[in-house]
N, C-alpha and C positions, 0 to 999 in steps of 0.2 A: 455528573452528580452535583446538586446543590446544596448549600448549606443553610439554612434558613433562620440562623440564629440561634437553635438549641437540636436541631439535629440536619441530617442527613437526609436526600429524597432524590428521586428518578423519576422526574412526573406527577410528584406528589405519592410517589409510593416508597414506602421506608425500607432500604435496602435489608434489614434483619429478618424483614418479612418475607424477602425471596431466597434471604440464606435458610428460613426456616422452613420454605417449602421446598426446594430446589437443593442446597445441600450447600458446602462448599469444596473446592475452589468453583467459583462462578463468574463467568465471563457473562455482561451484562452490556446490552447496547441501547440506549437511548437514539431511537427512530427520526427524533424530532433534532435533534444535533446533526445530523444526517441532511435533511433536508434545510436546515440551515446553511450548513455549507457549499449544498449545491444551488440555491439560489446565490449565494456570495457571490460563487465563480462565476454562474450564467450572467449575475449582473455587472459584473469585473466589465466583462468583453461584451455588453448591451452594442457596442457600437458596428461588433464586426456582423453583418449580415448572415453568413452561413458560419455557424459556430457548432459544433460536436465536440461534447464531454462524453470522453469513453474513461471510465473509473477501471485503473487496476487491480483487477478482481485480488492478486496475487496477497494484496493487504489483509484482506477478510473476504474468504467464500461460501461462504452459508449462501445456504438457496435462497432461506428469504429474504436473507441482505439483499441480494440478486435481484430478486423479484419487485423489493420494492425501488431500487435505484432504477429498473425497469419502468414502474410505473412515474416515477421521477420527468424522465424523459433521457434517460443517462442512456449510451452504449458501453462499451464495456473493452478493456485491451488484456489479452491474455499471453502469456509465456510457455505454455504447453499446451497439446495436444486434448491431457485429460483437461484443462483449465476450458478450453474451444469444445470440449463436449457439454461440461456442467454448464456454460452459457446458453448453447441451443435445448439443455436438457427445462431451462428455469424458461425458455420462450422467447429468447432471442433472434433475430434473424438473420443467415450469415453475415450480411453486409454490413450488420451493427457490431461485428465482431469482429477488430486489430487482434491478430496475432503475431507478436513478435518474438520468438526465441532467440535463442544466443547457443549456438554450438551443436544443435540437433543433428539429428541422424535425416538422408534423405527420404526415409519414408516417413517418417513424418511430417515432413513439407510437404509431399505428394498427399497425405491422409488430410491436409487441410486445403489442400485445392482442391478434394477430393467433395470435402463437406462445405465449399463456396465463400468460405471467410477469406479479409484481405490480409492478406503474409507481407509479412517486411522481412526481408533476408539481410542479414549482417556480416555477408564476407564476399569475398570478390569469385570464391569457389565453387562459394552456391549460387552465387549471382549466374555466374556462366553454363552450370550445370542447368540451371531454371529454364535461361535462354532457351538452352539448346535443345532443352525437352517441350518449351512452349510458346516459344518464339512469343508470337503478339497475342495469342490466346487467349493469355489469361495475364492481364493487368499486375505486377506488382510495387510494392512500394521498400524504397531500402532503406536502411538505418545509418545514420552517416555519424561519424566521431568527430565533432569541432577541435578536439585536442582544448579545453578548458576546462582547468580543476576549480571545481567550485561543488559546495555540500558542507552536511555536518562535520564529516572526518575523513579520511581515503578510501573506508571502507564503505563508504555510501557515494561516491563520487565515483560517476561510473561513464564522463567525456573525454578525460585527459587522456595524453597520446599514450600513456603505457595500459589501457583499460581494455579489456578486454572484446570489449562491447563496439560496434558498431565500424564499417568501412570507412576509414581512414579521407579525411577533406581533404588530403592532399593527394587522393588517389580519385580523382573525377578523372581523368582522364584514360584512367584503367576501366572506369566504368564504362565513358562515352566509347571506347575500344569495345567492349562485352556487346552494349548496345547495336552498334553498327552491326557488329558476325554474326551475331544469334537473332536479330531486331524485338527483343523484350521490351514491354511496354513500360515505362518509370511511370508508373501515376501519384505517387507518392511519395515526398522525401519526411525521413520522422529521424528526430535525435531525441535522446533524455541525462541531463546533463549529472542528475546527482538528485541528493535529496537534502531538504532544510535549507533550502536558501533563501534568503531572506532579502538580498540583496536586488533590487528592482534591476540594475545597471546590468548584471550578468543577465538574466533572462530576454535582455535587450542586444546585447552585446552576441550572444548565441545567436539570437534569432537574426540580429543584419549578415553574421556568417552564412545561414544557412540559405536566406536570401538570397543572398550575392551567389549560392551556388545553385538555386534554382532557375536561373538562366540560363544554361544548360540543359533543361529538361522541357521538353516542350510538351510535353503532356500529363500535366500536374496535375490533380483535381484536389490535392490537398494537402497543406503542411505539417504535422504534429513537431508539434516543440515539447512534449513530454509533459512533465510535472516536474515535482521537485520543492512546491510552496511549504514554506514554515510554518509548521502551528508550534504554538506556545506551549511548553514543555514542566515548564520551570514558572514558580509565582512571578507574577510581573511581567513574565516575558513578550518580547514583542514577535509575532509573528510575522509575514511575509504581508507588505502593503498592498496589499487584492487592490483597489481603485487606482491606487500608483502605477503599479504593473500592468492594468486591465488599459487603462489611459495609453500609454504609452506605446503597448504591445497594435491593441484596435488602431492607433493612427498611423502606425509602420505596414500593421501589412494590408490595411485600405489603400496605403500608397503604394505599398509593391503591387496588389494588384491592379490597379491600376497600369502599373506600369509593364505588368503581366500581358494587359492585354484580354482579363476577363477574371470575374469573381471566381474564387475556388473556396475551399473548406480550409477551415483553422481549427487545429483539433488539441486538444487538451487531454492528459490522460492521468490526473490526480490518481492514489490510492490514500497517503496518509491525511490528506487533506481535507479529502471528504468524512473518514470513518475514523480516525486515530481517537478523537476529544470523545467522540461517541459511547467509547467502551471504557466499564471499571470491569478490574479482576475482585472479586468479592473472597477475600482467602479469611480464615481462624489461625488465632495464633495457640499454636498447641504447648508451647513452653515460653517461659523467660529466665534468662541466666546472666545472674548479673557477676560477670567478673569483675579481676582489682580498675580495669581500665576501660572497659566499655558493659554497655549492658545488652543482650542479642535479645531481639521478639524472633522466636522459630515458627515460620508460618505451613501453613499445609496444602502448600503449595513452593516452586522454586523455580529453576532455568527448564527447566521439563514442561514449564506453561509460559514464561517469559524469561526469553533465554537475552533479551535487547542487552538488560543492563552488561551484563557478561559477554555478548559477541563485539557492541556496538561499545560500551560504557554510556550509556543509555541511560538519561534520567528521567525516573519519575515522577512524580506526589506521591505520596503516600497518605492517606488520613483512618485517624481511628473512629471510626464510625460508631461503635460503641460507647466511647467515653470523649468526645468532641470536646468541650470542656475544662479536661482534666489538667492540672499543673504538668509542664513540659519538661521532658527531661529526651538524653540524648541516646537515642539508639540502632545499633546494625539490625536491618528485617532481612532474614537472610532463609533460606528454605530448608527444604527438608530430604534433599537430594543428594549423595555421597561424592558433590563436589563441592569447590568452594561459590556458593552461588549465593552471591550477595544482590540483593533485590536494592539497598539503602545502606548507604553508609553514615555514620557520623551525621543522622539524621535527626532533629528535635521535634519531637511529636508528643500530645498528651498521652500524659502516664499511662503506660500499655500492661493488662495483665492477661492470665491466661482465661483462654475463651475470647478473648473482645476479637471483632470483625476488622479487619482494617479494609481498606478500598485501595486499590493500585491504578490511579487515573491515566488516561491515554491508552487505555489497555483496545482500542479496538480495530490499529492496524498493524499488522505484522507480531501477533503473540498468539491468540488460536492458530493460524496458518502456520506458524513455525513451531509449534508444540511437540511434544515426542514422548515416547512412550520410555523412556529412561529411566531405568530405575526398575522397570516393570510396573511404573505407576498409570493408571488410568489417565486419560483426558478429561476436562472439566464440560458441563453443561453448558450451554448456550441459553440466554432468556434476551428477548426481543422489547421492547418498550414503546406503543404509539398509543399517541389520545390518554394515557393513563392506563393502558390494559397490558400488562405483562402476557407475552406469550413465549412457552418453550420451543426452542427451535432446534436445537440437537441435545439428545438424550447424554446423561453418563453415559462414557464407556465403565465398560464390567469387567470383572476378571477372564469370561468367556470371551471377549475382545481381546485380548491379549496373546490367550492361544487360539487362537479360531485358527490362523494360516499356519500353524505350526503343525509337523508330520514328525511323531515319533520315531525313530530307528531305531536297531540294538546293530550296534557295529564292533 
């Protein structure tokens, strides 16, 4: 969302105008934000020949996000089963589809070799149960843990050796053991170190790791180093150096493969990166209360549509969209849900009264996808944004939403 010196706009369309046709709370994605940052990344890595951007769907799954990262040239990495249907449902092909889960049941691995997507297994149990159900059949690729803490906080930092995530670096030799008994095919090693990191050295520093362990695997067709890039959060902030990293990254693994012995695939798997800047949450603030010590804007909306600030401590912007302007004073935007769900704390924003719109920026990775029906409150709409034309792309949910799966008893 832009500001253009006396208001607000999304392509040249005035956000009050989508509150007034659409409603609020309104999740709103600017298409063109979108495609900005997947040419960034493709240009990042211009130098690596065989290059795949598979965007994690898990950030934002609307179909038509889907469809248009589709038309992008994007493929796509998912973490469940239903994630691996909505892919092929929007027109995907299985082999444009990474699925990676973490702790699933084994038919569900079977239900995705099932429907020809590439599985990454993350434990040495499933590794060998894989084997010995498909020996060289059917190609897999594993998820390996460098043991490196890096991310916004612990709670997005998901390589360090206590993390739940991925087979242990210091266990290849448990794997080349699996390999030999069962003869499963490694064709892909994939790590994801965390999220928000900004720092070029750690994505570099992961990646000579995982290098150094792909000499051991003689039948590679491609590396994925995850994601994890920083976008800018906070006024000023600096996000993750894409040309720095892009540099650095394209002349390390033209030299491993090289030394490989033949070109393979470098795979990338942004979710915040691509879609995060994309999205405002468009909410009404229905009260103000100003007590002796702070003053609260109550919005109509809360952790039930953006639960970040509260799971992660998560920050946003905030802007008043309606009164941009206005003399600044200092206030909690906090929701309307019967927890403590504060959206902004100790925040300076122009003077906010009841009715005015405010915009919640970065709302367009990880806040529809984690949404919940809490409260018993509905989910908010979706509106899409290209060339200037708003289009709706998921309706209100309605009170008939709410109990649709519910079966009365008398007990």
């Amino acid at each position: 969302m832009n500001f253009n010196g006396s208001r607000f706009d999304i392509q040249g369309i005035n956000p009050l105008d989508l509150c007034e046709q659409y409603g609020t709370p309104l999740y709103v994605y600017d298409a063109q934000i979108i495609e900005n940052q997947y040419k960034i990344l493709r240009g990042a890595f211009a130098d690596v020949s065989r290059l795949r951007i598979n965007f994690a769907i898990k950030a934002l799954t609307n179909v038509s996000v889907l469809k248009f990262m589709k038309r992008l040239g994007s493929c796509v990495d998912t973490v469940s089963i239903e994630e691996v249907k909505l892919c092929l449902r929007v027109g995907f092909e299985p082999q444009q589809i990474g699925y990676t889960p973490s702790g699933v049941s084994w038919s569900e691995i079977e239900e995705a070799v099932r429907l020809g997507v590439k599985v990454h297994l993350d434990s040495l149990p499933l590794l060998e149960r894989f084997g010995k159900a498909h020996g060289a059949n059917y190609p897999v690729g594993i998820r390996l843990n460098p043991h490196v803490m890096a991310g916004g906080n612990l709670k997005i930092s998901t390589a360090h050796e206590r993390s739940k995530f991925g087979i242990s670096i210091l266990q290849l030799d448990d794997i080349q053991r699996i390999m030999k008994e069962t003869g499963v095919v490694i064709e892909g090693l994939h790590q994801h170190t965390g999220s928000e990191i900004k720092e070029s050295e750690v994505f570099l520093n992961v990646a000579e790791l995982i290098f150094d362990a792909a000499k051991n695997f003689p039948d590679l067709q491609y590396i994925d180093l995850g994601g994890g890039f920083k976008v800018p959060y906070k006024p000023h902030e600096k996000g993750t150096n894409m040309p720095k990293v892009g540099a650095a990254i394209a002349a390390r693994f033209n030299q491993f493969c090289k030394d490989y012995g033949r070109d393979i695939e470098l795979v990338w798997e942004p979710g915040k990166f691509l879609v995060a800047q994309c999205g405002t949450l468009l909410v009404r603030v229905n009260v103000v209360k100003h007590n002796p010590s702070i003053s609260f804007a109550h919005v109509d909306s809360g952790l039930n549509h953006l639960i970040r600030p509260m799971m992660y401590d998560a920050y946003h912007e905030i802007v008043n969209v309606s009164n941009p302007l206005a003399d600044k004073r200092l206030y909690n935007v906090v929701g309307y849900i019967c927890e403590t769900d504060n959206l902004a704390e100790d925040r300076e924003m122009p003077e906010i009264t009841e009715g005015d719109v405010l915009g919640i920026q970065n709302a367009g990775a990880y806040c529809f996808t984690m949404a919940s029906n809490y409260n018993s409150r509905v989910r908010p709409a979706e509106v899409l944004v290209y060339n200037g034309q708003a289009h709706l792309v998921r309706a209100r949910e309605t009170w008939d939403d709410i109990v649709r799966n519910q079966i009365e008893v008398e007990v």
